[in-house]
N, C-alpha and C positions, 0 to 999 in steps of 0.2 A: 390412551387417553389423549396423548398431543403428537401431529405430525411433527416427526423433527423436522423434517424436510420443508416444511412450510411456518417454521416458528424462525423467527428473528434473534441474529446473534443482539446484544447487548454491549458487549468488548468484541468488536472484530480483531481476529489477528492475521489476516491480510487482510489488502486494498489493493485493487487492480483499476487504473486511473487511464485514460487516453482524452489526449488533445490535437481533434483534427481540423486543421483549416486550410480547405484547399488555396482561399485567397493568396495564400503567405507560401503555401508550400509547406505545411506543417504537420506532421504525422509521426506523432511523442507517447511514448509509451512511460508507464509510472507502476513500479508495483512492490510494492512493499508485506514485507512477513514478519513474525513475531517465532522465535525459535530457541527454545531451549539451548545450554550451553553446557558443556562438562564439567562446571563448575555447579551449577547451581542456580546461575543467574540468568538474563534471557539476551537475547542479541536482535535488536531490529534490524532486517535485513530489505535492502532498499537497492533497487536496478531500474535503470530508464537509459531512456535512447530513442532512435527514431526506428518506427515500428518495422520490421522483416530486419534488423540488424541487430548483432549481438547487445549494444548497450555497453555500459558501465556498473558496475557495485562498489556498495557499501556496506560495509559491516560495523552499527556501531554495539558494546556493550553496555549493559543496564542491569541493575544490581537486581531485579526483580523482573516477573514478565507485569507487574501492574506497571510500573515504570516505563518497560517498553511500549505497552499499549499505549500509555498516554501521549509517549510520543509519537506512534505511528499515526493518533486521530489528529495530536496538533497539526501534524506534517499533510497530514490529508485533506483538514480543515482549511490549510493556506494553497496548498496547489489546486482543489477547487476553487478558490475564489479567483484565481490565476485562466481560469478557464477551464482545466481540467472534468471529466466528466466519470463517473464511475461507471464502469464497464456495462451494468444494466440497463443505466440512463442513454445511452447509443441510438 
């Protein structure tokens, strides 16, 4: 009945975000996941850096993955307006 492949998530749980600007020298990588935990609960998992290099991580925990999502869209919501771009939009 419905392509999944061409149907729209509603709760994304990742985001894959880059920020290039030759002007500055700037080539930043963002990308963020929503991941079950052995508890129960879910963990937002968040890596950036400048793009061909390993990066940094973060792992925070969230009592729920509705919890996590929400804050994976805040966090996505603010580092696009920051300039960030989502992977498609390139």
């Amino acid at each position: 009945m419905f392509d999944i492949s061409q149907q729209m998530e509603v709760f994304p749980t990742t985001v894959d975000l880059k920020r290039i600007d030759p002007s500055l020298n700037m080539r930043r990588f963002y990308r963020m996941s929503v991941q079950p935990d052995l508890f129960g609960g879910a963990c937002l998992v968040r890596e950036w850096g400048r793009i061909g290099y390993r990066g940094q991580m973060l792992i925070e925990q969230h009592d729920d993955e509705g919890r996590a999502v929400n804050a994976l869209m805040k966090l996505s919501a603010t580092k696009q307006r920051r300039g960030y771009k989502l992977l498609g939009e390139i």
